[in-house]
KOLGU-4560 file (N, C-alpha, C; in nm, 3 decimals, padded with zeros to 5 digits):
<recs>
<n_xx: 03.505 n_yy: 01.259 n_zz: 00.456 ca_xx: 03.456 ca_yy: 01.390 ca_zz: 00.411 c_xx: 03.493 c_yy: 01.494 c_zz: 00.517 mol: A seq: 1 type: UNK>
<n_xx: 03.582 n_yy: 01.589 n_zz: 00.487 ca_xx: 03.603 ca_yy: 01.686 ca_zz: 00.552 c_xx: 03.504 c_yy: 01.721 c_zz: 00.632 mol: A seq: 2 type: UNK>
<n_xx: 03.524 n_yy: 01.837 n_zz: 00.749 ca_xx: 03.416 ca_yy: 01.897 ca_zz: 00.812 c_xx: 03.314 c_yy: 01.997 c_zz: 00.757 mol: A seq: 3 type: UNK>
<n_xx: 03.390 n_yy: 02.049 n_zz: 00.681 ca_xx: 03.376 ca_yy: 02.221 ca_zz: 00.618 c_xx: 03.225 c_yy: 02.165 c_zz: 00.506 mol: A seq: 4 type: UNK>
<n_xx: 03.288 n_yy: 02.034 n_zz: 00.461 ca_xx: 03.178 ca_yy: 02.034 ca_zz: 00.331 c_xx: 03.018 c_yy: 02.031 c_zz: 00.392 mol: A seq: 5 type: UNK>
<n_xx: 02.959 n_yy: 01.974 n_zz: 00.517 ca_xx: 02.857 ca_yy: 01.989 ca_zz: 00.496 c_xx: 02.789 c_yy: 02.150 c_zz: 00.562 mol: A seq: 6 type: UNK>
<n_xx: 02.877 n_yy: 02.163 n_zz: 00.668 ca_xx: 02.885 ca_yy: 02.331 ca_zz: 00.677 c_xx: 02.818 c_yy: 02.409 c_zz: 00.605 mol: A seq: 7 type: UNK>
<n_xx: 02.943 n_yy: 02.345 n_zz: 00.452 ca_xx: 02.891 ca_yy: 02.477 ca_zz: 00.376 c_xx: 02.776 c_yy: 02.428 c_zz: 00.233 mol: A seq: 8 type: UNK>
<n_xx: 02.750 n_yy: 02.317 n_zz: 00.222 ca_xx: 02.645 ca_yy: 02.315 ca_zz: 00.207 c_xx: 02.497 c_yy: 02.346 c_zz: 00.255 mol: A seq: 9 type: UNK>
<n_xx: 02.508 n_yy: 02.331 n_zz: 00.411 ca_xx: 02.399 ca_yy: 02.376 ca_zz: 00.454 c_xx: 02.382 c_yy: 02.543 c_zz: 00.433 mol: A seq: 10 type: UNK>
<n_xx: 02.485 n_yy: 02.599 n_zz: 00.450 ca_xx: 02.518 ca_yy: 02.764 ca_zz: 00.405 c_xx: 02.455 c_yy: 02.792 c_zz: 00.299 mol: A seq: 11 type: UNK>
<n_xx: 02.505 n_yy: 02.710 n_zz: 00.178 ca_xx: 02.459 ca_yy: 02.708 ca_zz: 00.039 c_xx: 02.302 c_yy: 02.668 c_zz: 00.029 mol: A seq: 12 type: UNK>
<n_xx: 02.255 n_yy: 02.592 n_zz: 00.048 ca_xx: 02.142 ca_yy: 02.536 ca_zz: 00.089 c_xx: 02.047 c_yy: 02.642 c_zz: 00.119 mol: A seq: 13 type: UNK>
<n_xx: 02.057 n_yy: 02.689 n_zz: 00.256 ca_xx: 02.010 ca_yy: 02.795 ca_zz: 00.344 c_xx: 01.999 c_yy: 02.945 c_zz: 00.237 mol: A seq: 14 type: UNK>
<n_xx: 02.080 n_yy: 02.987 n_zz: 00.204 ca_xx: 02.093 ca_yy: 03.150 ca_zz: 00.089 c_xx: 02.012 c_yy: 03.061 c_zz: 00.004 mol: A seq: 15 type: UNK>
<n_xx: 02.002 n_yy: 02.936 n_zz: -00.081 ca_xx: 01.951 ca_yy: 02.936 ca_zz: -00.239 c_xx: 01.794 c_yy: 02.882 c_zz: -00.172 mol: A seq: 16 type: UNK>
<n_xx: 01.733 n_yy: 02.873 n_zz: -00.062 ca_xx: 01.579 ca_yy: 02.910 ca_zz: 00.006 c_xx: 01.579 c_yy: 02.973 c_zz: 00.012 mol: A seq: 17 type: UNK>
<n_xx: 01.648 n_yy: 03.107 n_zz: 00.087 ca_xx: 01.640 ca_yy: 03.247 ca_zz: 00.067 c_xx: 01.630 c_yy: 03.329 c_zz: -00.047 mol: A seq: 18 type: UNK>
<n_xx: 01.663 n_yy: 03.297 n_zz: -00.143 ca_xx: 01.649 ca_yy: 03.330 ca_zz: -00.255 c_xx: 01.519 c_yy: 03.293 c_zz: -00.309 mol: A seq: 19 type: UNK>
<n_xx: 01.491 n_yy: 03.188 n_zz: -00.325 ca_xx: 01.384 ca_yy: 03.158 ca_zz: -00.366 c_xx: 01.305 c_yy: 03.240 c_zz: -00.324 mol: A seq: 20 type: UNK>
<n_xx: 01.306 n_yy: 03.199 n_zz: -00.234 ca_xx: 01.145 ca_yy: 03.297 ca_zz: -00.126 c_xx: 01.108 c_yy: 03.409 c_zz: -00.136 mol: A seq: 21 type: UNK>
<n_xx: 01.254 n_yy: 03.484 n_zz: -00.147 ca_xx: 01.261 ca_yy: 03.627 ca_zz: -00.241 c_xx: 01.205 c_yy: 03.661 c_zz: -00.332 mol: A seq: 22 type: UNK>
<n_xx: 01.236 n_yy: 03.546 n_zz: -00.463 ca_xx: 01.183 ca_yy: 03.563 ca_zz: -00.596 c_xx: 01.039 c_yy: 03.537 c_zz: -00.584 mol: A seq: 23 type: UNK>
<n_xx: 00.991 n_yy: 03.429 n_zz: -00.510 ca_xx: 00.841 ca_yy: 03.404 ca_zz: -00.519 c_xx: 00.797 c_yy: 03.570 c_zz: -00.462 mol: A seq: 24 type: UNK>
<n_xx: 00.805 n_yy: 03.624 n_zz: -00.350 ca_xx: 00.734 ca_yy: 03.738 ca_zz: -00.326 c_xx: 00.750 c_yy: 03.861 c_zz: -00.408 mol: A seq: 25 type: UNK>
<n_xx: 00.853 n_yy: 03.870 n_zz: -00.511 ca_xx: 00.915 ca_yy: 03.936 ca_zz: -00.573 c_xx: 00.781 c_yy: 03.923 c_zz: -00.716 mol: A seq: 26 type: UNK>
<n_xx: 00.755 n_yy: 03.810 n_zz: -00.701 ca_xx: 00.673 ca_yy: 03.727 ca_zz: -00.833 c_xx: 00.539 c_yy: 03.800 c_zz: -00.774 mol: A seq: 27 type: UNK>
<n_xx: 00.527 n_yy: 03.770 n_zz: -00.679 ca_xx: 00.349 ca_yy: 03.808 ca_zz: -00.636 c_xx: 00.324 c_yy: 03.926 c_zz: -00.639 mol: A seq: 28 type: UNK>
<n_xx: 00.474 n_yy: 04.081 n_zz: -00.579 ca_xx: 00.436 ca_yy: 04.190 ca_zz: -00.565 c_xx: 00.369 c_yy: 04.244 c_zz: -00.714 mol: A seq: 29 type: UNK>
<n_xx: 00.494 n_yy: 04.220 n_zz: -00.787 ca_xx: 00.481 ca_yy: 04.249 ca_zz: -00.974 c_xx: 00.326 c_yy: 04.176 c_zz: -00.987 mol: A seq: 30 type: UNK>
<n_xx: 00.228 n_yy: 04.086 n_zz: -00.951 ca_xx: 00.116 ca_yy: 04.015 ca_zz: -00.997 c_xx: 00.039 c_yy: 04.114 c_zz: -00.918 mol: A seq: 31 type: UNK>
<n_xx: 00.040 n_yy: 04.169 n_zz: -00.797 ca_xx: -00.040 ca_yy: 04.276 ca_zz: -00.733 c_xx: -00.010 c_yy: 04.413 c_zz: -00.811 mol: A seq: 32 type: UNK>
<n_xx: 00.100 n_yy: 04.445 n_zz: -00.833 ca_xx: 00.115 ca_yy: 04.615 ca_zz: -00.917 c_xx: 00.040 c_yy: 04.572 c_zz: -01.016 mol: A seq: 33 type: UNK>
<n_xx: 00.028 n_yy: 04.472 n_zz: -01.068 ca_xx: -00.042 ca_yy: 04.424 ca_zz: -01.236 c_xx: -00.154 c_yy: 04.498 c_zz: -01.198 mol: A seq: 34 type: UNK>
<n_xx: -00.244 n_yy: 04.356 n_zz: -01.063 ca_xx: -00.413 ca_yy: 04.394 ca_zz: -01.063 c_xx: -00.436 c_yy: 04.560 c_zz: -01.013 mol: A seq: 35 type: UNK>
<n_xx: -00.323 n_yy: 04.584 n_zz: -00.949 ca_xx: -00.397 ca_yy: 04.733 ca_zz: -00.927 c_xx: -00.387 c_yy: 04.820 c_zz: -01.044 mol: A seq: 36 type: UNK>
<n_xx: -00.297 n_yy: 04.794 n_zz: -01.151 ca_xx: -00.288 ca_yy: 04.925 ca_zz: -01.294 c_xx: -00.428 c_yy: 04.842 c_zz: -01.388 mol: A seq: 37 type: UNK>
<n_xx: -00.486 n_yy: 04.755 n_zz: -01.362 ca_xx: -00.588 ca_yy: 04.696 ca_zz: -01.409 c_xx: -00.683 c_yy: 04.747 c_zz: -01.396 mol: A seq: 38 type: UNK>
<n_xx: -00.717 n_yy: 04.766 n_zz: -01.213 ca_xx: -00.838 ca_yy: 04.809 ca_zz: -01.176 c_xx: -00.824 c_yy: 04.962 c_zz: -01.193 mol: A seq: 39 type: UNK>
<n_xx: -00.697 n_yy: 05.021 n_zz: -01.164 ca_xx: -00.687 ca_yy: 05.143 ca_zz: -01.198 c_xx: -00.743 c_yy: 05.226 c_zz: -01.375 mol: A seq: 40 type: UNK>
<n_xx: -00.705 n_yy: 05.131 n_zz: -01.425 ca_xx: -00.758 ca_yy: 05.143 ca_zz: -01.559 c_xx: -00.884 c_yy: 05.137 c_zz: -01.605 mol: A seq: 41 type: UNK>
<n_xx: -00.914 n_yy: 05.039 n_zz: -01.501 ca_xx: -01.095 ca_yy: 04.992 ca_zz: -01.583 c_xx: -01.164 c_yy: 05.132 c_zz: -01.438 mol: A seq: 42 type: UNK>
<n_xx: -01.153 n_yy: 05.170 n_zz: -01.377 ca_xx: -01.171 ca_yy: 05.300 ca_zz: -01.342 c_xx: -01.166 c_yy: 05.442 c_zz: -01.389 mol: A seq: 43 type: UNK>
<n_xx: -01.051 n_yy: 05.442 n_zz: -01.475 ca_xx: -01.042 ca_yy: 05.558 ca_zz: -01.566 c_xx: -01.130 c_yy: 05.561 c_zz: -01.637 mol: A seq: 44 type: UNK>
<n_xx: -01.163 n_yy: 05.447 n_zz: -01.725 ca_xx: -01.235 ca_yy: 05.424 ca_zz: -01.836 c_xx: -01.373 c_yy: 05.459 c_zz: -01.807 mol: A seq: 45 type: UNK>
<n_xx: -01.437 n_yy: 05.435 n_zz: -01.694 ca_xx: -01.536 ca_yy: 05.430 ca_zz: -01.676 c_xx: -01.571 c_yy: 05.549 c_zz: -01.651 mol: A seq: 46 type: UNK>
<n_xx: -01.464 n_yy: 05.674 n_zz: -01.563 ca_xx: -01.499 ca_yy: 05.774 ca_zz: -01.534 c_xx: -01.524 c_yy: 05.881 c_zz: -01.660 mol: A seq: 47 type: UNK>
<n_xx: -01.416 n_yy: 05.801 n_zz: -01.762 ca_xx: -01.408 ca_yy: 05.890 ca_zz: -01.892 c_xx: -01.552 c_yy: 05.890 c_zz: -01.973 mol: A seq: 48 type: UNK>
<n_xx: -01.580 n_yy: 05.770 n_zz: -01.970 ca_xx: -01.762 ca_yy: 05.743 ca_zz: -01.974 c_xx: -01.822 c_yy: 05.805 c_zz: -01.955 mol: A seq: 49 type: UNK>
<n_xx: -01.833 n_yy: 05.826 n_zz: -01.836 ca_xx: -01.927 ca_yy: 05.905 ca_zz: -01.730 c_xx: -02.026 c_yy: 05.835 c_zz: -01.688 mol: A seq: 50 type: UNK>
<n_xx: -02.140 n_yy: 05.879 n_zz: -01.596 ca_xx: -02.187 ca_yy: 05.822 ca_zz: -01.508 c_xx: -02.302 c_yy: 05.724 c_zz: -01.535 mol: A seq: 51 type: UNK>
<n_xx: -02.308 n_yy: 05.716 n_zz: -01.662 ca_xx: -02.443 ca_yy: 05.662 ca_zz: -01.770 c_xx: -02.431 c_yy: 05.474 c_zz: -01.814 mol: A seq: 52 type: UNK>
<n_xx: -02.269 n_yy: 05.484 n_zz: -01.814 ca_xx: -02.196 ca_yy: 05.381 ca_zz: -01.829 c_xx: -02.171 c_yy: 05.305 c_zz: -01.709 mol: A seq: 53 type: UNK>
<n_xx: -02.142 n_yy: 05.368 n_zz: -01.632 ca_xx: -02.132 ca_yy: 05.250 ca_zz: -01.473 c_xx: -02.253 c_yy: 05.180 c_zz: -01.438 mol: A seq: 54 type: UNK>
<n_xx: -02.381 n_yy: 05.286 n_zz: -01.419 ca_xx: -02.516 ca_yy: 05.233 ca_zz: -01.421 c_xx: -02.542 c_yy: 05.108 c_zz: -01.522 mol: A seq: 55 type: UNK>
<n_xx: -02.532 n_yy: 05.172 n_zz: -01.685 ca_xx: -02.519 ca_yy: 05.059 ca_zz: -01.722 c_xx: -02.530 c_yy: 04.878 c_zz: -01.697 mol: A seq: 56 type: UNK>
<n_xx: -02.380 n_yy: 04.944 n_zz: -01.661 ca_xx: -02.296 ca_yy: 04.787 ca_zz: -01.668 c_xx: -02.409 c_yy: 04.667 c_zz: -01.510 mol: A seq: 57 type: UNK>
</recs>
Protein backbone atom coordinates (compact mmCIF):
# COMPACT_ATOMS: atom_id res chain seq x y z
CA UNK A 1 0.00 0.00 0.00
CA UNK A 2 1.39 3.12 -1.12
CA UNK A 3 2.32 5.89 1.36
CA UNK A 4 -0.11 8.60 0.27
CA UNK A 5 -3.19 6.23 0.97
CA UNK A 6 -3.28 6.37 4.60
CA UNK A 7 -2.21 10.09 4.63
CA UNK A 8 -5.01 10.79 2.94
CA UNK A 9 -7.37 8.96 4.57
CA UNK A 10 -6.58 10.29 7.75
CA UNK A 11 -7.11 13.86 5.85
CA UNK A 12 -10.41 12.48 4.75
CA UNK A 13 -11.23 11.12 8.03
CA UNK A 14 -10.16 14.31 9.93
CA UNK A 15 -12.58 17.10 7.43
CA UNK A 16 -15.68 14.33 7.50
CA UNK A 17 -15.37 14.88 11.92
CA UNK A 18 -15.16 18.26 11.11
CA UNK A 19 -18.01 18.29 9.39
CA UNK A 20 -19.94 16.52 11.48
CA UNK A 21 -19.31 18.57 14.43
CA UNK A 22 -20.32 21.44 12.34
CA UNK A 23 -23.62 20.02 11.48
CA UNK A 24 -24.35 18.86 15.08
CA UNK A 25 -23.82 22.62 16.35
CA UNK A 26 -25.40 23.84 13.30
CA UNK A 27 -28.43 21.35 14.55
CA UNK A 28 -28.48 22.79 18.14
CA UNK A 29 -28.13 26.61 17.08
CA UNK A 30 -31.51 26.18 14.69
CA UNK A 31 -33.07 24.07 18.15
CA UNK A 32 -32.05 27.32 20.29
CA UNK A 33 -33.48 30.08 17.53
CA UNK A 34 -36.62 27.56 17.74
CA UNK A 35 -36.91 27.90 21.82
CA UNK A 36 -36.27 31.51 21.74
CA UNK A 37 -39.21 32.43 18.77
CA UNK A 38 -41.25 30.11 21.23
CA UNK A 39 -40.69 31.91 24.30
CA UNK A 40 -40.74 35.01 22.33
CA UNK A 41 -44.17 34.19 21.27
CA UNK A 42 -45.75 32.87 24.34
CA UNK A 43 -44.62 36.47 25.60
CA UNK A 44 -46.36 38.37 23.01
CA UNK A 45 -49.37 36.54 23.66
CA UNK A 46 -49.49 37.15 27.01
CA UNK A 47 -48.72 40.80 26.78
CA UNK A 48 -51.54 41.02 24.13
CA UNK A 49 -53.70 39.62 27.08
CA UNK A 50 -52.72 41.86 29.38
CA UNK A 51 -51.95 41.74 32.80
CA UNK A 52 -55.15 39.71 34.08
CA UNK A 53 -53.94 36.71 32.13
CA UNK A 54 -50.35 36.24 33.45
CA UNK A 55 -51.76 36.42 37.05
CA UNK A 56 -54.03 34.03 35.97
CA UNK A 57 -51.99 31.38 34.73
Amino acid sequence: MPLYVPVLLFILTGSLGKLIQQRQELVAHEEYVKLLRNRQAIILRMLDEGPESIVSR
